[in-house]
C-alpha positions in Angstrom: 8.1 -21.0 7.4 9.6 -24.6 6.3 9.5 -25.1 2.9 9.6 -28.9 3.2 7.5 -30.6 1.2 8.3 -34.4 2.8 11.2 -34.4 0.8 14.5 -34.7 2.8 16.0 -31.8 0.0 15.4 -28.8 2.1 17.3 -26.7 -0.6 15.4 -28.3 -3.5 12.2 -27.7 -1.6 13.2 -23.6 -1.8 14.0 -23.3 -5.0 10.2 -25.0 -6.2 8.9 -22.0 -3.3 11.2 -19.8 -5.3 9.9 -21.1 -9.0 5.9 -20.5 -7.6 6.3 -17.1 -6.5 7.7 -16.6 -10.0 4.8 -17.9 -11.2 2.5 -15.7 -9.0 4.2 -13.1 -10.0 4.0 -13.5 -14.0 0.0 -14.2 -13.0 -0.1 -11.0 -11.7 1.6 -9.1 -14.4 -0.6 -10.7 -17.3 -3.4 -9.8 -15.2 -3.0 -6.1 -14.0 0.0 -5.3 -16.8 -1.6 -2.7 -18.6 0.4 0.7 -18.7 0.1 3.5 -16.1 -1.8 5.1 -14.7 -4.1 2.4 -13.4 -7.4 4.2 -12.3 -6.6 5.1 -8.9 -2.7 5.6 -9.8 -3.0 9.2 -10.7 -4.9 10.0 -7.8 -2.4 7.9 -5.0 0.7 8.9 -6.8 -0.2 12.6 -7.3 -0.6 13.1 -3.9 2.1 11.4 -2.7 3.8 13.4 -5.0 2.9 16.8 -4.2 3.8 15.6 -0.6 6.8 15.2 -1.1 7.2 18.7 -3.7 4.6 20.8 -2.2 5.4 22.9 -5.7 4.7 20.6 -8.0 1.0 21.5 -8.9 0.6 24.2 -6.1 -2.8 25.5 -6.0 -4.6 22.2 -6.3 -7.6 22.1 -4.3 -7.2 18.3 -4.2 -3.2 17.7 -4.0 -3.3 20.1 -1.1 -6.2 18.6 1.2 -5.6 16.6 4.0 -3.0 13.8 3.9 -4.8 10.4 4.8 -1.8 7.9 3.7 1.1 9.0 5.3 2.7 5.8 5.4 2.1 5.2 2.5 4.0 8.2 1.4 7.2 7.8 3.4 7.4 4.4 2.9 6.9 5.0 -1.4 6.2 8.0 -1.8 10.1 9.3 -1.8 10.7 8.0 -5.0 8.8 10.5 -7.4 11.6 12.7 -6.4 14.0 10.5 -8.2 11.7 8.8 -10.9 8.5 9.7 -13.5 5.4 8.9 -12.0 5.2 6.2 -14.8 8.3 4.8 -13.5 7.4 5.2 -10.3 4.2 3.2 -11.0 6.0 0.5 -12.4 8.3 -0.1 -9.9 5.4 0.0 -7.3 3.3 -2.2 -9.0 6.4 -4.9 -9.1 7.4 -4.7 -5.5 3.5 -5.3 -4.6 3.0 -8.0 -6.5 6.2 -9.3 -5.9 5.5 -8.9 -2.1 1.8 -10.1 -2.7 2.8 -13.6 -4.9 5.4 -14.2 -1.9 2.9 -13.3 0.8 0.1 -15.3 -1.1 2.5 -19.0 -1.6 3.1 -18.9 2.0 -1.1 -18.5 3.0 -1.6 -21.1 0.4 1.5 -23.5 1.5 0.3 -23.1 4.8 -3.1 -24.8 4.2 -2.2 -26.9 0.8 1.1 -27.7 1.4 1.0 -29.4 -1.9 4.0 -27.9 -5.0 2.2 -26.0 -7.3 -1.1 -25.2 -5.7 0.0 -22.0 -4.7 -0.2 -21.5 -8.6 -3.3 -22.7 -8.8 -5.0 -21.2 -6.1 -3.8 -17.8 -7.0 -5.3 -17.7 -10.9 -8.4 -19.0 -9.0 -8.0 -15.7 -6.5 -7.5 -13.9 -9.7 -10.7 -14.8 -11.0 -13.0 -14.7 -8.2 -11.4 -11.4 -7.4 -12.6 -10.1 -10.5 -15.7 -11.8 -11.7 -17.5 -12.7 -8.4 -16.9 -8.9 -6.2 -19.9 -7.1 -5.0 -18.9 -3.7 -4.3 -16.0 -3.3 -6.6 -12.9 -3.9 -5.1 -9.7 -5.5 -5.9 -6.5 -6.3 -4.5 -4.1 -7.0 -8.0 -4.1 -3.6 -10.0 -2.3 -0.7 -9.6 0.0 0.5 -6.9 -1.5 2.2 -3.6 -1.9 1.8 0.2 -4.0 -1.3 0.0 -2.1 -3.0 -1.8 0.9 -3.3 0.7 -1.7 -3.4 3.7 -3.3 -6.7 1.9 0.5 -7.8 1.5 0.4 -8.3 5.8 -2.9 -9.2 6.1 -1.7 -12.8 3.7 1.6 -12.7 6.0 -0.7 -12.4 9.5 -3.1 -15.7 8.0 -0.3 -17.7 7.3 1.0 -17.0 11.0 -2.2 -17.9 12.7 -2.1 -20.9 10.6 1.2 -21.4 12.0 -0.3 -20.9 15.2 2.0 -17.8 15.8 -0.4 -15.1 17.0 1.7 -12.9 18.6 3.4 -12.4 15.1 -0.1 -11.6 13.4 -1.2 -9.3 15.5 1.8 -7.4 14.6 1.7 -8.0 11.5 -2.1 -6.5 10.8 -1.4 -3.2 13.0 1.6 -2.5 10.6 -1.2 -3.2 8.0 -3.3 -0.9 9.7 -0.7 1.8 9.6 -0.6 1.6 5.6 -4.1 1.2 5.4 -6.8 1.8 8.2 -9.8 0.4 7.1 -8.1 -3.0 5.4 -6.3 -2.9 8.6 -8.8 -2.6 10.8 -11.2 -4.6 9.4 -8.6 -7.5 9.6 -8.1 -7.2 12.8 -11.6 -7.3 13.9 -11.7 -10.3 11.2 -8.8 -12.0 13.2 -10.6 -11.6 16.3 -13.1 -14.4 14.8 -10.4 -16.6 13.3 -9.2 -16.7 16.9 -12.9 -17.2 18.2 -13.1 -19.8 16.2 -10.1 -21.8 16.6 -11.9 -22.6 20.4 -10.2 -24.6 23.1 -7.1 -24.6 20.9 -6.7 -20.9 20.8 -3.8 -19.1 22.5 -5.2 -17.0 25.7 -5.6 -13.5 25.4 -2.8 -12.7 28.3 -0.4 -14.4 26.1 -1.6 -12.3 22.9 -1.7 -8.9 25.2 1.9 -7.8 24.4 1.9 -8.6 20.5 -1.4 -7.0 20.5 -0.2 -3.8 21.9 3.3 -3.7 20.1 0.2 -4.0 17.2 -2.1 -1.3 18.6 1.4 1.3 18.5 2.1 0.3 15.3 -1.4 1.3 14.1 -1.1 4.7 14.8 0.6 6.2 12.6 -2.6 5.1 10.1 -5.0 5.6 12.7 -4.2 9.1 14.0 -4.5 10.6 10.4 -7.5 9.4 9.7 -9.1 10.3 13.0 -7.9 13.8 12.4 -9.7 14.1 8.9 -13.0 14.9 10.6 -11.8 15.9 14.0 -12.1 19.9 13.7 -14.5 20.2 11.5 -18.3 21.7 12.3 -20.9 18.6 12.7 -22.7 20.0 10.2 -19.8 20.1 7.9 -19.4 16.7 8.9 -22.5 15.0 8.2 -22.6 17.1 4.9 -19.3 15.2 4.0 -20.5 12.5 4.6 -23.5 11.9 2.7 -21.5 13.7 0.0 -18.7 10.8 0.4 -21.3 8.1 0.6 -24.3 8.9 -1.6 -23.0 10.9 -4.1 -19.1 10.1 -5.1 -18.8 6.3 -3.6 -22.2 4.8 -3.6 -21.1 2.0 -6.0 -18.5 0.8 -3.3 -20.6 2.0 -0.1 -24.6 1.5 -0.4 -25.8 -2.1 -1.2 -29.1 -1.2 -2.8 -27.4 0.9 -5.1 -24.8 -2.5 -6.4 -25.7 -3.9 -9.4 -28.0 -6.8 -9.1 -25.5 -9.4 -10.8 -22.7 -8.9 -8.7 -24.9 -9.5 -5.7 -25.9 -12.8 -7.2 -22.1 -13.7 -8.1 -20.6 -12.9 -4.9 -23.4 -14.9 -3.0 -22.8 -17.5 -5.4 -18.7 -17.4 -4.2 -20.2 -17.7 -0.4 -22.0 -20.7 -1.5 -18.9 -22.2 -3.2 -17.0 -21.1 0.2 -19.1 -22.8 2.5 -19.4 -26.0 0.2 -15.8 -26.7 -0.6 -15.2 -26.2 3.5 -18.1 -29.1 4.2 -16.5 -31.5 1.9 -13.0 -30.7 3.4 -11.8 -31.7 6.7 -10.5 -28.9 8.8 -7.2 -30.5 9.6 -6.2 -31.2 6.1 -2.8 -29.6 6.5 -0.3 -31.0 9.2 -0.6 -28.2 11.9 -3.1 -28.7 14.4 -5.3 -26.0 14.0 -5.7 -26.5 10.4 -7.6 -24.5 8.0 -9.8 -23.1 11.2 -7.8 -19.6 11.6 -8.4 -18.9 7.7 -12.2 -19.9 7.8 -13.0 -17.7 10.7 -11.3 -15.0 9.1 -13.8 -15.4 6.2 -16.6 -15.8 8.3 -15.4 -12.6 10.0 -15.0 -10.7 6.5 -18.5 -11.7 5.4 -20.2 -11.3 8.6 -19.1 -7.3 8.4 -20.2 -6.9 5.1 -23.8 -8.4 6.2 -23.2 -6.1 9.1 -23.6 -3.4 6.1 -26.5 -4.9 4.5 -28.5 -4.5 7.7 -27.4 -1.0 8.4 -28.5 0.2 4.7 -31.6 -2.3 4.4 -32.6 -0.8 7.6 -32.2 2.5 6.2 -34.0 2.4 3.7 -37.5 0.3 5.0 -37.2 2.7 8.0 -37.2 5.8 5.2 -40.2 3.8 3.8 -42.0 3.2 6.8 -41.1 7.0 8.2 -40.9 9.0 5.5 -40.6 12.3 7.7 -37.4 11.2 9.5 -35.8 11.1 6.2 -33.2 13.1 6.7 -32.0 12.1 10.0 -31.7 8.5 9.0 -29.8 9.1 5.5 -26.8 11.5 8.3 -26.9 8.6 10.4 -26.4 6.0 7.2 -23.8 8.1 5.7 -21.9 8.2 8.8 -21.9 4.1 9.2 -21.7 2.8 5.8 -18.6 5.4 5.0 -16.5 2.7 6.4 -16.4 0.2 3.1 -17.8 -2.8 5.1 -17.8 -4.9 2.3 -13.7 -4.1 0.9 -13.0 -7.0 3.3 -15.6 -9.5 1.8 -14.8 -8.6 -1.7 -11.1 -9.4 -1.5 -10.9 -12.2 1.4 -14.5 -14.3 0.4 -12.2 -15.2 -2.8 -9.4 -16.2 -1.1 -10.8 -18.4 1.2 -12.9 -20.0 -1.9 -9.7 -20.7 -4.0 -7.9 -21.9 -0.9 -11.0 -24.1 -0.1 -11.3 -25.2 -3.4 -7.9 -26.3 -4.3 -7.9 -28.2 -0.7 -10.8 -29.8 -1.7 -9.9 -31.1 -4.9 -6.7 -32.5 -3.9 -8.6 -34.3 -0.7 -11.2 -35.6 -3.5 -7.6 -36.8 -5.5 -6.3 -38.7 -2.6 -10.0 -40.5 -2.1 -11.2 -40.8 -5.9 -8.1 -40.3 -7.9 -10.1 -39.6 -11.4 -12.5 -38.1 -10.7 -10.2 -35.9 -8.2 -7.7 -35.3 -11.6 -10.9 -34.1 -13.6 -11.7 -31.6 -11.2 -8.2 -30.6 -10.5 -8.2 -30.1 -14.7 -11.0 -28.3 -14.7 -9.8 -26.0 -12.4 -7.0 -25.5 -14.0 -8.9 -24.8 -17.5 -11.3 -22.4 -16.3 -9.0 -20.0 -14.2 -6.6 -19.9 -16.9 -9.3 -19.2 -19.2 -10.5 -16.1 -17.5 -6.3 -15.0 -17.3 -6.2 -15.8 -21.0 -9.2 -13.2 -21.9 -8.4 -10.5 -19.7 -5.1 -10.4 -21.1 -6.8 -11.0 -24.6 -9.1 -7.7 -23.9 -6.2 -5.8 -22.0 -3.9 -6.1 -25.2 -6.8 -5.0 -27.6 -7.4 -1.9 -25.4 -4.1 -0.7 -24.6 -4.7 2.7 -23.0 -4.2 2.9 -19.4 -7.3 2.0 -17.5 -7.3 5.7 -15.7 -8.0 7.0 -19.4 -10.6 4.3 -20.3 -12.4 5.0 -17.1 -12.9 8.3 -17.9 -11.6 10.1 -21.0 -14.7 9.7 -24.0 -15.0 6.6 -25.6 -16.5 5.1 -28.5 -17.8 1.2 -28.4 -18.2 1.1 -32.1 -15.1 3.0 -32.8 -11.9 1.9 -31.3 -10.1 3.9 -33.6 -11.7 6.7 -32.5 -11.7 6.0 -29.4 -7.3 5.8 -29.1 -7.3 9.1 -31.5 -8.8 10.9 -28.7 -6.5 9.2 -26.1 -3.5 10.2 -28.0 -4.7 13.7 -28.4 -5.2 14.1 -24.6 -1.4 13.0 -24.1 -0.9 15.4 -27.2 -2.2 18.2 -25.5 -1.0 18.0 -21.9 2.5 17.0 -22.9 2.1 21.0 -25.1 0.4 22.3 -21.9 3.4 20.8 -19.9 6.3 22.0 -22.8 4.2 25.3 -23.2 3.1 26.8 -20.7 4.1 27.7 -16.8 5.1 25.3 -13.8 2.5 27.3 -11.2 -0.4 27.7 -14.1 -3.9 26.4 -13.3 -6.1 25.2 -15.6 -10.3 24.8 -15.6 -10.2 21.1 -17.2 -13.2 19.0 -19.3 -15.1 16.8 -16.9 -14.4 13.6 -18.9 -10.8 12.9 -17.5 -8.7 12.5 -14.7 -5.2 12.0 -15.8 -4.6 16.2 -16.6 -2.0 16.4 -13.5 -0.6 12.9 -14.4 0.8 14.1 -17.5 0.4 17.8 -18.0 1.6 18.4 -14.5 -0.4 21.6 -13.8 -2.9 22.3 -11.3 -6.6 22.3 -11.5 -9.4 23.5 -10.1 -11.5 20.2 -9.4 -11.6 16.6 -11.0 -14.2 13.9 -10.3 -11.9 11.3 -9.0 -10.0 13.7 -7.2 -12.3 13.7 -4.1 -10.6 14.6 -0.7 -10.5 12.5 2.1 -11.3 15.7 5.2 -14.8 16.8 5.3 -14.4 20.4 4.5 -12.1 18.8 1.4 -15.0 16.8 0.6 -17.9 19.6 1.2 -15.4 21.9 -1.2 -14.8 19.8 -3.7 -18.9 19.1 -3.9 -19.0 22.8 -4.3 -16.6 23.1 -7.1 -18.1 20.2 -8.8 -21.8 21.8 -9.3 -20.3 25.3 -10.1 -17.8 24.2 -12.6 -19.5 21.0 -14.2 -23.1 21.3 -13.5 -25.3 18.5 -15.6 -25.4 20.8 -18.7 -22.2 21.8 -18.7 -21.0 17.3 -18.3 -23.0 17.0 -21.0 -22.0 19.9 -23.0 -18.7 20.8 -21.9 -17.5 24.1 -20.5 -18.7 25.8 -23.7 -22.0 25.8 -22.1 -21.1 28.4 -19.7 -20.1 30.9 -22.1 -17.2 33.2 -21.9 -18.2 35.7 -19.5 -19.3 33.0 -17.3 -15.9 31.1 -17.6 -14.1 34.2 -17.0 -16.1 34.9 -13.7 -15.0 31.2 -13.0 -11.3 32.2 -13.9 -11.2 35.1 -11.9 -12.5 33.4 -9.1 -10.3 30.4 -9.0 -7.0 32.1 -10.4 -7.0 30.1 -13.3 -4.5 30.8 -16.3 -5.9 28.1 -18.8 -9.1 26.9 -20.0 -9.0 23.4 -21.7 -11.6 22.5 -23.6 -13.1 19.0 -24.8 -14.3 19.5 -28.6 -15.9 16.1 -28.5 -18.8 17.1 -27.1 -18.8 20.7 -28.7 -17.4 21.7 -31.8 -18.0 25.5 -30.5 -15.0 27.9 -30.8 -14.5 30.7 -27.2 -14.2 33.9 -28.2 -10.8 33.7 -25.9 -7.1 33.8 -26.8 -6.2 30.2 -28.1 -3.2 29.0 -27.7 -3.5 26.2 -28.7 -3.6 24.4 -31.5 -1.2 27.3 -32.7 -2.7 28.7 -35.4 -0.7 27.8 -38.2 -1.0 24.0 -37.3 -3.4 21.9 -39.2 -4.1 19.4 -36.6 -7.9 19.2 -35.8 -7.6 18.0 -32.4 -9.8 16.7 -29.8 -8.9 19.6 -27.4 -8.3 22.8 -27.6 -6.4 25.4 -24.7 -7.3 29.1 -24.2 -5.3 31.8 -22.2 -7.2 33.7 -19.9 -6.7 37.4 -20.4 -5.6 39.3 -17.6 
């Protein structure tokens, strides 16, 4: 890519690129900086943990499911043999953003080649990324698969823009490879940004070699997941599935189920999209095929996630209309909308916007000069608003956001609220320190860092879920035995000890944790800890199974 900005200094034009992916970057980290684990960073790193030292938590039902991210793992996952996993998640969360504010100046370059509105159009990203998402995804956060896979997908726009397609097929099978359903999706996405791009798009015979040199580098995502599902019984199958879909991930998988708001905000983006694209000519930039790639790779992202609007609207009208064919049409939903149709949408709708925008207002600039500055200013103000409170909020909070997903909290009571975080470190760091490297513990429902920092098996965690269908059908099963309704609200208390020691047997457990902030009610079990003779009233409490 030439970094020339119509200034003769080629150098000087570098070290500007240089100075915004800085920039990026620091946007990134005041964004997303909050410490580990990030709430799917004990989940991803875990695994690719246990991958890599099948001993390290042996026993885990989850750790020891199938493998869905081996790419992921070979390419990262090496480096919790030599590192913490909070090190490990630090230095993955650097490299992708690092890799993401490079890949993200050169999409933006490519279709404002203007210095500085990389900057710009990345805090606007920021903030449509968080406020105006339907289904709950994201692209800045913690370190995982996606992120890198999003990393090409920025790298295969700005070649299309380039008009190098050979390069961005490639580009989005390696993608693929990290991540199959961002990669996948993409790729069907770039087939209508080369729709699109009509008489001035390459021919397919010219793409056929790139797009099989892609298709190869797929694989290596693609045959994993295809083998998740492959041996299993159909029934075991479709049982996964509407486990997956309508039970664990409905808030990122079934449209009638998203809150109302979001729905309203993201079609408020779409409106945004498709205005600042009408107001702004296509060939804005200098290459010929201007912003057309990028658009139709929008259009393609939102056109699958209406794709998955029709499939669960139809759903459920058909459910009202038949009620007796219930059953048959919830298997056949579960087995479409498993896919994430709208992860796509969610992350490329605000890309597109902030790249549309920011080309907008500096074509308004170059026509109306104040009234184009006003705009440009309050761009400027409002995304750097919403970067200024959510580091406000993230520095008045400062447990990890895996903990404040999950571990109890207190609106009223911050203080309480951290004294219970720092008693769950308290207690797995003893558990880790105290007791043995192959124990497995029965652990409180409210949580889902006890591997991350104990670093002890378990028998099942709520965001733990499997990716393989009898994983998934297993894990169900271990959920309602172990934390049926009474004993989430409750805690394991409410099974009693004979009940929990039927568990234990069954399960091989050593340990029994207990949450004492939702029952103050002593086992009649071994405790080990507190120790006795401490004075600490904690928020937890371990037992020993005797054998």
């Amino acid at each position: 890519m030439s970094l020339n900005d119509g200034s003769p200094n080629t150098a000087h034009c570098r070290w500007w690129a240089v100075a915004e992916i800085v920039l990026i970057f620091l946007l990134m980290f005041l964004f997303a900086g909050w410490p580990p684990p990030d709430v799917n960073e004990a989940h991803y790193l875990a695994k690719a943990k246990h991958y890599w030292q099948p001993d390290w938590c042996a026993g885990d039902h989850f750790l020891e499911s199938a493998d869905a991210h081996l790419v992921f793992y070979w390419t990262f996952g090496w480096l919790t043999l030599l590192f913490s996993l909070p090190t490990v998640a630090w230095i993955g969360r650097l490299a992708t953003w690092v890799l993401l504010a490079w890949s993200w100046r050169r999409l933006s370059y490519a279709t404002v080649p203007h210095r500085m509105a990389s900057v710009l159009t990345a805090c606007l990203f920021l903030l449509f990324t968080q406020r105006f998402h339907m289904a709950g995804e994201w692209v800045i956060g913690g370190v995982e698969a996606k992120g890198f896979a999003f990393v090409l997908v920025f790298l295969a726009l700005e070649r299309m823009l380039r008009g190098r397609w050979s390069v961005a097929w490639i580009l989005l099978g390696l993608a693929t490879s990290f991540h199959v359903l961002v990669g996948g999706w993409s790729l069907i996405a770039a087939g209508c940004a080369w729709i699109s791009c009509g008489h001035q798009r390459p021919s397919l015979r010219s793409m056929l070699p790139a797009m099989l040199v892609g298709a190869l580098l797929a694989l290596p995502g693609l045959i994993p997941a295809i083998a998740l599902s492959r041996s299993a019984d159909p029934a075991i199958v479709s049982q996964a599935n509407d486990i997956y879909v309508f039970h664990r991930l409905s808030h990122h998988l079934v449209f009638h189920r998203f809150q109302h708001s979001n729905m309203l905000w993201h079609g408020l983006l779409l409106v945004i999209w498709l205005a600042a694209c009408l107001a702004t000519p296509c060939t804005l930039c200098a290459d010929r095929l201007g912003q057309r790639p990028l658009r139709g790779f929008v259009g393609g992202a939102v056109a699958l996630a209406v794709v998955g609007i029709i499939i669960d609207q139809s759903i459920v009208i058909g459910i009202t209309l038949v009620p007796s064919v219930r059953d048959q049409l919830m298997a056949i939903s579960a087995s479409l909308l498993k896919y994430y149709w709208y992860r796509l949408s969610d992350a490329m709708l605000p890309a597109g916007a902030a790249i549309a925008l920011v080309a907008f207002i500096r074509s308004l600039e170059a026509r109306r000069r104040a009234v184009g500055q006003w705009a440009l200013a309050a761009a400027v103000v409002i995304a750097g608003a919403n970067l200024g409170y959510t580091n406000y909020q993230q520095n008045s909070d400062l447990r990890p956001r895996a903990d404040v997903q999950m571990l109890p909290s207190w609106e009223k009571d911050a203080a309480r609220s951290r004294q219970t975080y720092q008693d769950w470190c308290r207690v797995c760091r003893w558990i880790n320190d105290h007791t043995e490297p192959d124990a497995k513990f029965l652990t409180p429902y409210a949580q889902q860092t006890f591997k991350w920092y104990a670093q002890r098996s378990e028998v099942c965690s709520w965001k733990d879920v499997p990716q393989d269908s009898a994983g998934v059908v297993e894990w169900r099963r271990r959920q309602q035995e172990v934390h049926p309704r009474l004993v989430i609200r409750g805690g394991l208390v409410i099974h009693g000890e004979d009940r929990l020691l039927e568990l234990a047997d069954k399960y091989d457990v050593d340990y029994i944790l207990v949450d004492r902030t939702v029952s103050r009610r002593a086992l009649l079990l071994p405790r080990v800890y507190p120790p006795s003779f401490s004075k600490l009233d904690p928020s937890y409490e371990v037992y020993r199974v005797p054998r």
